[in-house]
N, C-alpha and C positions, 0 to 999 in steps of 0.2 A: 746220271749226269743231268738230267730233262729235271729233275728234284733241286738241285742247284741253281738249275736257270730261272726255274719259278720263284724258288726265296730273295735271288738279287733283284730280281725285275722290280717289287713294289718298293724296294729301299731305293730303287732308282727316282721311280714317278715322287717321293717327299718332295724335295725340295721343290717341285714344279708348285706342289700344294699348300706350301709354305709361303709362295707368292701371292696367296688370294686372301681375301677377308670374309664373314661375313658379320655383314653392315647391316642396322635397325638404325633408321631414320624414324623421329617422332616428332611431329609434326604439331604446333599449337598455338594458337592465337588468342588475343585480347586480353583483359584483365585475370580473368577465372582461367585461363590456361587450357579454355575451349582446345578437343582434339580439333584438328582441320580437316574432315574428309576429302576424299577424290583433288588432294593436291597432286600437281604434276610436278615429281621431281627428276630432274635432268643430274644426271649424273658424267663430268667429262674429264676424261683421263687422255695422257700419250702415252703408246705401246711403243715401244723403242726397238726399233731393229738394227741388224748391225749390218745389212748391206744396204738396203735402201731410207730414203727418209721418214722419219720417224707417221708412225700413224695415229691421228686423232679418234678416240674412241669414245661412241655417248652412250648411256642407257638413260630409260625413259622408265622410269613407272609409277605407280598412284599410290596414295594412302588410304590406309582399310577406313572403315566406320570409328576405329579410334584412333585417327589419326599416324599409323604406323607402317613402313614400308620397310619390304623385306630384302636384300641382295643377298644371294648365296655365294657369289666367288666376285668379288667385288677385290680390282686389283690393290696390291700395297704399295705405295708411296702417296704421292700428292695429286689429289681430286678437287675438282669445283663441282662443287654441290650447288646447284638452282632450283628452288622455289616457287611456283606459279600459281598460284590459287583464286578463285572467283572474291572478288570483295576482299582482296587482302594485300600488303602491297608486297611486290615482289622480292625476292631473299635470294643472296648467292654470296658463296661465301668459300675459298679453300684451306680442306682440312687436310692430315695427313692421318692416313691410313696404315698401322704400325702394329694392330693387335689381331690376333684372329679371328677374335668377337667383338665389335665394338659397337658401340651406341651415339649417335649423335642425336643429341634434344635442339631443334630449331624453334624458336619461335617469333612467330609472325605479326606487324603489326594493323593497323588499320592504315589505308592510305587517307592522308590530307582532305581535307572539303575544297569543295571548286565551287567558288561564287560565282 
């Protein structure tokens, strides 16, 4: 019977996995489509509960050397995605999150001159 309980168990945990994504943010600025290292991107989702009110959820993380950021369980529906980068002006923007593996290409432009 303990042989039973182990085969239902992982067909249970799917769908919880089903809810997640994971998400490659590419990061690029200027004309030439420069990667943008060490940009800070803000990532902010609502986790929904059904007794109390809903909770706002952020992640923070940077871009590698070519411009590229990794989420492994990045949730599914609709995300604002934020943009911070030194010298560059700032991006945000909400997408929705629908696929298991998905790509979003940002790119960044120069902010304005101040005279």
């Amino acid at each position: 019977m303990s042989a039973q309980a182990n085969q239902t168990q992982p067909s249970a945990k799917q769908p919880a996995s089903e809810q997640y994504s994971r998400v490659t943010i590419e990061v690029s600025g200027g004309e030439g489509e420069t990667p943008v290292e060490n940009a800070s991107i803000y990532i902010k989702y609502v986790e929904e509960r059904k007794v109390l009110k809903d909770k706002k959820v952020e992640l923070n993380i940077k871009t590698n050397k070519d411009g590229q950021a990794h989420v492994q369980s990045a949730p599914m529906g609709r995300v604002l995605v934020q943009v911070v980068a030194d010298g560059w002006k700032t991006y945000g923007r909400w997408y929705d999150i629908a696929e298991a593996k998905q790509t979003i290409k940002i790119h960044l432009d120069k902010p304005p001159k101040w005279y």
